[in-house]
KEBA-589666 format. One record per atom (N, C-alpha, C): residue in three letters; atom name; residue number from 0; x, y, z. Coordinates in nm, 4 decimals. Layout:
! KEBA-589666
rest|atom|nr|east|north|up
ALA|CA|NUM|X|Y|Z .
...
This chain:
! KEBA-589666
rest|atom|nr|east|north|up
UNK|N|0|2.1025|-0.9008|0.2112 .
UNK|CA|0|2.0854|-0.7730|0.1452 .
UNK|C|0|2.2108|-0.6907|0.1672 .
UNK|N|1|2.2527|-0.6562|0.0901 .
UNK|CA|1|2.3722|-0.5440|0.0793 .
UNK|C|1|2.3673|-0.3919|0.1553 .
UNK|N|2|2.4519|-0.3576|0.2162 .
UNK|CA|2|2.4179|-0.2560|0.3036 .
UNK|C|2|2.3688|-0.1409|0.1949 .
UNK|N|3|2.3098|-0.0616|0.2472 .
UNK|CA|3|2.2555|0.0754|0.1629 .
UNK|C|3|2.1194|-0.0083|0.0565 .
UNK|N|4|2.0968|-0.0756|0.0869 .
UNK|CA|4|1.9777|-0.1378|0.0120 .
UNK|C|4|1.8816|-0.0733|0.0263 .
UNK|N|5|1.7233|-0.0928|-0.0010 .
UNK|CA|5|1.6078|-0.0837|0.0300 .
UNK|C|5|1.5004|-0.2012|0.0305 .
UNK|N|6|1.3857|-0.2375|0.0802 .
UNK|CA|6|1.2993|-0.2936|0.1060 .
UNK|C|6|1.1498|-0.2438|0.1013 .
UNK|N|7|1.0623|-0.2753|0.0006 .
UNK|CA|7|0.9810|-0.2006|-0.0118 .
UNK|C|7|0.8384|-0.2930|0.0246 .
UNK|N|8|0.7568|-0.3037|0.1359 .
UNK|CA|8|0.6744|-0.4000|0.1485 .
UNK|C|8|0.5689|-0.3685|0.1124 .
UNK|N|9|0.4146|-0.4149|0.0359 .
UNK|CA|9|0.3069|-0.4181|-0.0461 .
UNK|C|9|0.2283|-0.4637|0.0677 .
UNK|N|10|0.1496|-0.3711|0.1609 .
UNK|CA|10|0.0350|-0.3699|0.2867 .
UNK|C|10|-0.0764|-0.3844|0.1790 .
UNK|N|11|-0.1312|-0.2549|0.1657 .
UNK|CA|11|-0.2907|-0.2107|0.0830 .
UNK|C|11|-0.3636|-0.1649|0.2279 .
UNK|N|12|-0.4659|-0.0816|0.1865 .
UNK|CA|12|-0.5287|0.0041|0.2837 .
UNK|C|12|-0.6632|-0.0923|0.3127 .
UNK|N|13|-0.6150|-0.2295|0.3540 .
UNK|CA|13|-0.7500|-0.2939|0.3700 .
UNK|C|13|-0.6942|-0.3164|0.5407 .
UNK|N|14|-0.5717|-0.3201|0.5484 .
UNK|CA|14|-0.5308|-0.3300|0.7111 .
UNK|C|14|-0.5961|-0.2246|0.8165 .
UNK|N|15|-0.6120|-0.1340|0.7151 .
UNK|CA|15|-0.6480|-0.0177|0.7939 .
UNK|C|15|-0.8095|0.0619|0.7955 .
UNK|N|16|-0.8620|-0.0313|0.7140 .
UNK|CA|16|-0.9817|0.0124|0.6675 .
UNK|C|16|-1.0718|-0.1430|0.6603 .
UNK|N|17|-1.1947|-0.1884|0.7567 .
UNK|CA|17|-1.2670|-0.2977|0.7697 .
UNK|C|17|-1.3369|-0.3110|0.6400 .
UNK|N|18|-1.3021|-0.4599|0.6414 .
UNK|CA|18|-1.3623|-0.4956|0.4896 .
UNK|C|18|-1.4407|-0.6365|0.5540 .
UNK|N|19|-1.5647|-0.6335|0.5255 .
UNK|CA|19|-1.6057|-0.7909|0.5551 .
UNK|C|19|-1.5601|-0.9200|0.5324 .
UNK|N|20|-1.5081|-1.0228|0.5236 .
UNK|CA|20|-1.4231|-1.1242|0.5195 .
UNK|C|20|-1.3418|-1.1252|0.4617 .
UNK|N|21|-1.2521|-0.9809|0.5001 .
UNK|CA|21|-1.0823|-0.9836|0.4660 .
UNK|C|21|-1.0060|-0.9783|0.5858 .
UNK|N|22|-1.0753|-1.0444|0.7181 .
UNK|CA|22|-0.9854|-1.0642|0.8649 .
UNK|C|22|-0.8643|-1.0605|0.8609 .
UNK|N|23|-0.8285|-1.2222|0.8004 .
UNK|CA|23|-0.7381|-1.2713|0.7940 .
UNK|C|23|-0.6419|-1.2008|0.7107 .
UNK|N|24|-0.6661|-1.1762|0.5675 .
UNK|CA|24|-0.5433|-1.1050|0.4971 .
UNK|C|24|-0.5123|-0.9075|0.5522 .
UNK|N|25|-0.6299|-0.9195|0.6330 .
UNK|CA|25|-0.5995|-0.7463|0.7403 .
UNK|C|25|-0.5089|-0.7838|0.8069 .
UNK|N|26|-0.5416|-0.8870|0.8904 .
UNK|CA|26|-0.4309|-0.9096|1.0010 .
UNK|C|26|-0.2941|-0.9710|0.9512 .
UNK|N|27|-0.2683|-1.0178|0.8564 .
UNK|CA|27|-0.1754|-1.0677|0.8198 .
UNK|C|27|-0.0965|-0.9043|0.7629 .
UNK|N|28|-0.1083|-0.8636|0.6545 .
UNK|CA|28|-0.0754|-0.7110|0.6679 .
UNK|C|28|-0.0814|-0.6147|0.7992 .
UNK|N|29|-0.1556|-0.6277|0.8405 .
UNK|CA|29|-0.1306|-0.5284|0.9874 .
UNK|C|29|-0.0278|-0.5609|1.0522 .
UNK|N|30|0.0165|-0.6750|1.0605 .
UNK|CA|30|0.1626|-0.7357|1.0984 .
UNK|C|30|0.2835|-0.6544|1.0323 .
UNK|N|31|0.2627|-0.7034|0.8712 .
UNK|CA|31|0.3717|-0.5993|0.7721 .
UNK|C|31|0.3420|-0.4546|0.8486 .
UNK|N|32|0.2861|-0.3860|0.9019 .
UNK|CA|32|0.2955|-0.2021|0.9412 .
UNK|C|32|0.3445|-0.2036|1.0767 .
UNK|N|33|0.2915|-0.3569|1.1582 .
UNK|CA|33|0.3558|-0.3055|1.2932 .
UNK|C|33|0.4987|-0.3264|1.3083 .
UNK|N|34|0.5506|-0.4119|1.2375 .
UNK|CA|34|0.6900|-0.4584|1.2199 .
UNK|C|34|0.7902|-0.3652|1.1535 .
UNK|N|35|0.7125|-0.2698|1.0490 .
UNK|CA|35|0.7462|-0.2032|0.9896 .
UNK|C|35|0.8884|-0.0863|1.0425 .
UNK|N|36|0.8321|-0.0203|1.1197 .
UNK|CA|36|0.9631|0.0964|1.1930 .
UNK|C|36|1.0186|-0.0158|1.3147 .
UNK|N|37|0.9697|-0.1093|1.3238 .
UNK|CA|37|1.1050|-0.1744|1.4298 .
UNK|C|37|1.2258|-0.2431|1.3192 .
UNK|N|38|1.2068|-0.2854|1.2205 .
UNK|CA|38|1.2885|-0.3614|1.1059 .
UNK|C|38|1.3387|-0.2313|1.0753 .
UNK|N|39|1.2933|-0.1109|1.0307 .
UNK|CA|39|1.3551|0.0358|0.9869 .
UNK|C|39|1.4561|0.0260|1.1009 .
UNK|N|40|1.4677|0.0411|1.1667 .
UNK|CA|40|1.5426|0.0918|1.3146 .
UNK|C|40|1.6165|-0.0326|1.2904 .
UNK|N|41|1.6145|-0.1420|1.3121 .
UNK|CA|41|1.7311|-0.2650|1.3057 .
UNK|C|41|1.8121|-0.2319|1.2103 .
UNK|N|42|1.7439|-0.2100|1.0474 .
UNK|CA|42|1.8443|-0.1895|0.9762 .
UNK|C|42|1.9284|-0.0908|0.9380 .
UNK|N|43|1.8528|0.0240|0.9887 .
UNK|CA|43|1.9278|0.1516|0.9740 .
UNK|C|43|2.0734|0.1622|0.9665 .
UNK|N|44|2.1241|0.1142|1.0932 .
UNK|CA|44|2.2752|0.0926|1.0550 .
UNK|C|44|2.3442|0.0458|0.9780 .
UNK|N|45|2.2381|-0.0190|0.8974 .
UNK|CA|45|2.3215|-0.0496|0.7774 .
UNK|C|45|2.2885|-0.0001|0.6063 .
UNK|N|46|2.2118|0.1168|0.6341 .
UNK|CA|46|2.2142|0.2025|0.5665 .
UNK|C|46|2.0667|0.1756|0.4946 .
UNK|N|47|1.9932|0.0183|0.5343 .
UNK|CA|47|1.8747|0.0062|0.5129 .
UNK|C|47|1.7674|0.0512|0.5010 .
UNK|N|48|1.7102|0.1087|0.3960 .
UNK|CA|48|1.5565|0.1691|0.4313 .
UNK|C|48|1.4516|0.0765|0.3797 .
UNK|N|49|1.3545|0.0526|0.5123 .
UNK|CA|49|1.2633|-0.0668|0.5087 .
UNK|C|49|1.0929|0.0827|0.4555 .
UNK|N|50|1.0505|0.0511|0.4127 .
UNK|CA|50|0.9117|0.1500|0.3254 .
UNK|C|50|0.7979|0.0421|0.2996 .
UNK|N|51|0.6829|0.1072|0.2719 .
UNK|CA|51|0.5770|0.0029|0.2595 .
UNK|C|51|0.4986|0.0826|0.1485 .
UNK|N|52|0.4415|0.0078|0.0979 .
UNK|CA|52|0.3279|0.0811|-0.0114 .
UNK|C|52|0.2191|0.0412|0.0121 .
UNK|N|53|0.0834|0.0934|0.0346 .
UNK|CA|53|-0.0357|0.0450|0.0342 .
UNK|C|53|-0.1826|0.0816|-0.0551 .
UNK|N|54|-0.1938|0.0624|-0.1111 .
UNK|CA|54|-0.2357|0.0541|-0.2238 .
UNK|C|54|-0.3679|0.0746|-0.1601 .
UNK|N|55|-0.5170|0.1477|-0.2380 .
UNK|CA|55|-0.6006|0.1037|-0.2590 .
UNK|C|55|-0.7050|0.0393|-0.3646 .
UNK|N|56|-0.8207|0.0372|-0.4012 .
UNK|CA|56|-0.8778|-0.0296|-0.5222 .
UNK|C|56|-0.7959|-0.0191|-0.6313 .
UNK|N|57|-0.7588|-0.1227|-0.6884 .
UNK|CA|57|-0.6641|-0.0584|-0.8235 .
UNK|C|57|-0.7528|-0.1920|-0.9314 .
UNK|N|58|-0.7774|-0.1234|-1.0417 .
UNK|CA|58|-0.8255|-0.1886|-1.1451 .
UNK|C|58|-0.7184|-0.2699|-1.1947 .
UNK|N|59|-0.7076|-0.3961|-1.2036 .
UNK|CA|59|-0.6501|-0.5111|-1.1975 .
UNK|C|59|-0.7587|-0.6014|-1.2481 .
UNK|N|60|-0.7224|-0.7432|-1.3179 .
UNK|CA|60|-0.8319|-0.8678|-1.3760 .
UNK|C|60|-0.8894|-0.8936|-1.2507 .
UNK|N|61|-0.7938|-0.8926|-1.1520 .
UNK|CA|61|-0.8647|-0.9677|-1.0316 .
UNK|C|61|-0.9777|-0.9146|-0.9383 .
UNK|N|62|-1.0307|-0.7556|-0.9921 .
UNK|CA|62|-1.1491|-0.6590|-0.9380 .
UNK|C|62|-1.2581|-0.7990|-1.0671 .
UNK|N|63|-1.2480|-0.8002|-1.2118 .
UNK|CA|63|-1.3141|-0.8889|-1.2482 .
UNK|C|63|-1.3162|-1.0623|-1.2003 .
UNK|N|64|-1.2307|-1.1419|-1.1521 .
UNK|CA|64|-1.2301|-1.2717|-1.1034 .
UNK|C|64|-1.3080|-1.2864|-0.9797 .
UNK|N|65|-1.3016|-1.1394|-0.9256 .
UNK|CA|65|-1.3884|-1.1532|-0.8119 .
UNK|C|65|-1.5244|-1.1247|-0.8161 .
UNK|N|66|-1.5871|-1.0681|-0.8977 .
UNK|CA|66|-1.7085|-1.0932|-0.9793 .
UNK|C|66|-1.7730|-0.9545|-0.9075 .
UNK|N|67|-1.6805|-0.8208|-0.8521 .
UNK|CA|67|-1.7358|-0.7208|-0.8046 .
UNK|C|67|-1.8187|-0.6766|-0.9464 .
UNK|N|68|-1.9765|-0.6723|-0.9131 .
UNK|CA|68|-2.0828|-0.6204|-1.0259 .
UNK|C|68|-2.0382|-0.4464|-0.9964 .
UNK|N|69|-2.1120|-0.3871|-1.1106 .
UNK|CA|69|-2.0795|-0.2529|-1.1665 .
UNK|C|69|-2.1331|-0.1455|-1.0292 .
UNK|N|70|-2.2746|-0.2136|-1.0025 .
UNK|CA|70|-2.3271|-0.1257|-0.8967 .
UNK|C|70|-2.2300|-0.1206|-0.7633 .
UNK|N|71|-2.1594|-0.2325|-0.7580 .
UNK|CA|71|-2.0443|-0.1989|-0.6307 .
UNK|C|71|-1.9108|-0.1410|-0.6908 .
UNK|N|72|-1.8848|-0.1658|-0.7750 .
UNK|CA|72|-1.7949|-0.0686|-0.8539 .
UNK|C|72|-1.8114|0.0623|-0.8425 .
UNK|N|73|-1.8986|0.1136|-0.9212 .
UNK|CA|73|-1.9470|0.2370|-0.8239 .
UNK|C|73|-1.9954|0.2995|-0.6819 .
UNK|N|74|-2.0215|0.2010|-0.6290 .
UNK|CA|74|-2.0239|0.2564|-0.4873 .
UNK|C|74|-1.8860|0.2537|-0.4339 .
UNK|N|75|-1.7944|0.1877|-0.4484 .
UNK|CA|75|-1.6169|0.1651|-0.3975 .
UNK|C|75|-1.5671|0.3344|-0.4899 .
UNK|N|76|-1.5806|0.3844|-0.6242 .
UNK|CA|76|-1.6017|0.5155|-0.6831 .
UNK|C|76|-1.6158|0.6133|-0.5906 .
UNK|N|77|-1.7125|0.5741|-0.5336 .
UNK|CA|77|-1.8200|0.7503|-0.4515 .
UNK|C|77|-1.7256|0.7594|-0.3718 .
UNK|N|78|-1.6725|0.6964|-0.2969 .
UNK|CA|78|-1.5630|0.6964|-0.1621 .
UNK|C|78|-1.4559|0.7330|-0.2369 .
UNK|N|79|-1.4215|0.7166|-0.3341 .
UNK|CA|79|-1.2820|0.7856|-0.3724 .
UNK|C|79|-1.2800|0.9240|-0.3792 .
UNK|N|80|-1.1913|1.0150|-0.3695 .
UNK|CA|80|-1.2171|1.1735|-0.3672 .
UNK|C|80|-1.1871|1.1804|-0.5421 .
UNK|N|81|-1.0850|1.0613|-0.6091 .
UNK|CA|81|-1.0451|1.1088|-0.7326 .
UNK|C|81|-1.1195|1.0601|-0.8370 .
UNK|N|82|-1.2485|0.9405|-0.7696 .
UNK|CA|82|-1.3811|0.9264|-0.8253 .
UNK|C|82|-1.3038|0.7912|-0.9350 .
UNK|N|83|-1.2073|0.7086|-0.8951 .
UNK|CA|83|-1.1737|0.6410|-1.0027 .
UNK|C|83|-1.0403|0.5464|-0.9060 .
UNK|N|84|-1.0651|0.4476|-0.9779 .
UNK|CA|84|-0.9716|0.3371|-0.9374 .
UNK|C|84|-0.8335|0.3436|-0.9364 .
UNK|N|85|-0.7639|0.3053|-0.8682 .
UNK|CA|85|-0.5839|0.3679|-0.9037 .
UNK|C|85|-0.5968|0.2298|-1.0167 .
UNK|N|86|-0.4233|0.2496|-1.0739 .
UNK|CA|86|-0.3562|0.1996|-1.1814 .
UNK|C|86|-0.2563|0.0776|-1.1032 .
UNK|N|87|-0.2231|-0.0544|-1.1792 .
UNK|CA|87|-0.0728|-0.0927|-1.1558 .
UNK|C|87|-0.0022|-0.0167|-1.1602 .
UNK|N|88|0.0066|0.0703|-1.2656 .
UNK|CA|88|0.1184|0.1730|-1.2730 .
UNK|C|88|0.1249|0.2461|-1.1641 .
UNK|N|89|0.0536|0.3023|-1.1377 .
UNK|CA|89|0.0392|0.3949|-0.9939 .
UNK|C|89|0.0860|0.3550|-0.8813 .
UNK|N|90|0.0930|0.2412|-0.8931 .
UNK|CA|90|0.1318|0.1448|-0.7657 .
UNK|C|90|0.2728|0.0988|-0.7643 .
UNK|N|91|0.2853|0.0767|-0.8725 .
UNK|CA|91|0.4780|0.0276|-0.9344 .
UNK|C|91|0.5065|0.1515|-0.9464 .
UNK|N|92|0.4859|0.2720|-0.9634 .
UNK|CA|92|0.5747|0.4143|-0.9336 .
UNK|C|92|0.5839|0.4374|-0.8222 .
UNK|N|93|0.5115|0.4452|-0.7374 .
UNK|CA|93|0.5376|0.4431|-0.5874 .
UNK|C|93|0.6551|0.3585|-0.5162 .
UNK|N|94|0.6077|0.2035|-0.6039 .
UNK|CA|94|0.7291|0.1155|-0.5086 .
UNK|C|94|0.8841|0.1301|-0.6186 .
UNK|N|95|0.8667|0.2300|-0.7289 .
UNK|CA|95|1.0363|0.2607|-0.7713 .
UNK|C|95|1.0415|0.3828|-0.7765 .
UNK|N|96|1.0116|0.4035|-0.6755 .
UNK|CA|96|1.0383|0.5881|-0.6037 .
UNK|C|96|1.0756|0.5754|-0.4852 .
UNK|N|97|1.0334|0.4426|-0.4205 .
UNK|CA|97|1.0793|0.4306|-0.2513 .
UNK|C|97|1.1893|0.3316|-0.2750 .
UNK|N|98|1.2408|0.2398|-0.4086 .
UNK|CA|98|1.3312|0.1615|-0.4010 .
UNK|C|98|1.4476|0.2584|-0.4964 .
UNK|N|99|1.4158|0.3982|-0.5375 .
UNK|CA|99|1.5223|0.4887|-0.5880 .
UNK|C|99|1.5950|0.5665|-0.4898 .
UNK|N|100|1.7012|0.5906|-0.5399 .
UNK|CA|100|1.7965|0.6836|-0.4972 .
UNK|C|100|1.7155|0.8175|-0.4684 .
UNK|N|101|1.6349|0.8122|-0.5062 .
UNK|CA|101|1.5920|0.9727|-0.4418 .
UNK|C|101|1.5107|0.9248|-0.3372 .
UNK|N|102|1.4274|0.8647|-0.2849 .
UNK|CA|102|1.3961|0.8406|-0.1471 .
UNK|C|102|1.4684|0.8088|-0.0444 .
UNK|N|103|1.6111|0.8095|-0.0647 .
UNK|CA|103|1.7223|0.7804|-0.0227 .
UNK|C|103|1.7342|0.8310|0.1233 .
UNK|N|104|1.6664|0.9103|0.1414 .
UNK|CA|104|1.6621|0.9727|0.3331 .
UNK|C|104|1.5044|0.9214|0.4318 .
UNK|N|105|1.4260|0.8223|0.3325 .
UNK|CA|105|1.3226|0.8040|0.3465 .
UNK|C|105|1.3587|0.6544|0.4112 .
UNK|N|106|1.3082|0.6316|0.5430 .
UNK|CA|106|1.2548|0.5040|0.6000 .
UNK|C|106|1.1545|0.4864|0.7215 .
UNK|N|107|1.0846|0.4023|0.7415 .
UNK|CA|107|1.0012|0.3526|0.8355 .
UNK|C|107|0.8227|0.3776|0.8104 .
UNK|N|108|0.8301|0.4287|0.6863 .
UNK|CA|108|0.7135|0.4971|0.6234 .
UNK|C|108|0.6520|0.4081|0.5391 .
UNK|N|109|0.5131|0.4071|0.5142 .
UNK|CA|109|0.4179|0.3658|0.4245 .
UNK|C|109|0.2782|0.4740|0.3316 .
UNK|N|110|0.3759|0.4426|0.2357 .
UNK|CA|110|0.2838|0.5715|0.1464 .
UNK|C|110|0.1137|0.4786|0.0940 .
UNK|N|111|0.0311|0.5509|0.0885 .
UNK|CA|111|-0.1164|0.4990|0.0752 .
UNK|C|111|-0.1338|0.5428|-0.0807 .
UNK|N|112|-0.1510|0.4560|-0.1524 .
UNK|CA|112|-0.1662|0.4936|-0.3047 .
UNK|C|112|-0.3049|0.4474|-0.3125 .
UNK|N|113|-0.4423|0.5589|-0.3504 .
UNK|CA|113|-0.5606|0.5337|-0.2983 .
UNK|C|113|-0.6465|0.6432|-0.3552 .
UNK|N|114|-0.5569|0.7204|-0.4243 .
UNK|CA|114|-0.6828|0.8752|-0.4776 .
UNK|C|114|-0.7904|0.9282|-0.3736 .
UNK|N|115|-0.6754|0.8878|-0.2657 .
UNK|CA|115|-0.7383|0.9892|-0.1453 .
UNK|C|115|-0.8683|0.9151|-0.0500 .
UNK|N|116|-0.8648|0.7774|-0.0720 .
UNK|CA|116|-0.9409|0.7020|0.0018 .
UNK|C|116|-0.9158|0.6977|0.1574 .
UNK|N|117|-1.0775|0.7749|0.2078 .
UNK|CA|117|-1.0207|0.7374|0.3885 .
UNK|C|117|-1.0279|0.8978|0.4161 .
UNK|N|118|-0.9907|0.9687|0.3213 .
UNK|CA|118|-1.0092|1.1383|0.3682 .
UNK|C|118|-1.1171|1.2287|0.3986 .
UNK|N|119|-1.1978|1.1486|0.3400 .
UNK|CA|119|-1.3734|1.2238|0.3527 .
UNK|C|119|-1.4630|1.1488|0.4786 .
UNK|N|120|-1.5588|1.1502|0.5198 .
UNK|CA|120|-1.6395|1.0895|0.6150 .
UNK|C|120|-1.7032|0.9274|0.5752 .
C-alpha cells in the first residue's frame, strides 16, 4: 500500500451484538475491531488510516436467501430507532467517506451504519 493510503475494514454490528449461531463469524470480526487501533498505530507513520465500517440489517437478496419470514422482519424493525433496514448504499457511502480525502484526519475508528441500532433498551 502506498503511503498516505487508507484501509477501510467491513465488521457489522453482529460482533458486538449476540446473535444465535453467528459465534463464529462474531468472533472472526471481533478480531477485525481488536486489531483495529493497533494496525492504525503501526501504520500511522506512514500516513495510513486503517477505519472500519459496521453495518447493521441492510436489505440485501441475502435477508431473502436466508429465508428471514416477514414476522422476524419486523421484529429486527421494532429495534431499529429509524424503524427500517439500512441500504447498500448506505453502507458504500460510509466506506467512500472513510476511503476520501475528507476523512483524511480520521483513523483507528469504526463507524456503525445501523439507523441507530443498540441505542434504545
Amino acid at each position: 500500500m502506498n503511503d498516505g493510503g487508507s484501509i477501510v475494514l467491513t465488521v457489522g454490528i453482529g460482533s458486538r451484538r449476540g446473535t444465535p449461531g453467528a459465534t463464529v463469524g462474531a468472533a472472526t470480526r471481533g478480531a477485525l475491531l481488536a486489531m483495529l487501533p493497533s494496525l492504525a498505530l503501526e501504520l500511522a507513520p506512514r500516513r495510513i488510516r486503517v477505519n472500519a465500517v459496521s453495518p447493521g440489517v441492510t436489505d440485501t437478496p441475502l435477508l431473502n436467501k436466508l429465508g428471514v419470514p416477514e414476522s422476524g422482519r419486523d421484529a429486527m424493525r421494532s429495534k431499529i430507532p429509524f424503524e427500517s433496514f439500512g441500504s447498500s448504499q448506505d453502507v458504500a457511502e460510509a466506506v467512500a467517506f472513510l476511503a476520501s480525502d475528507a476523512a483524511g484526519y480520521i483513523t483507528g475508528q469504526d463507524i456503525t451504519v445501523a439507523g441507530g441500532y443498540g441505542l434504545g433498551a
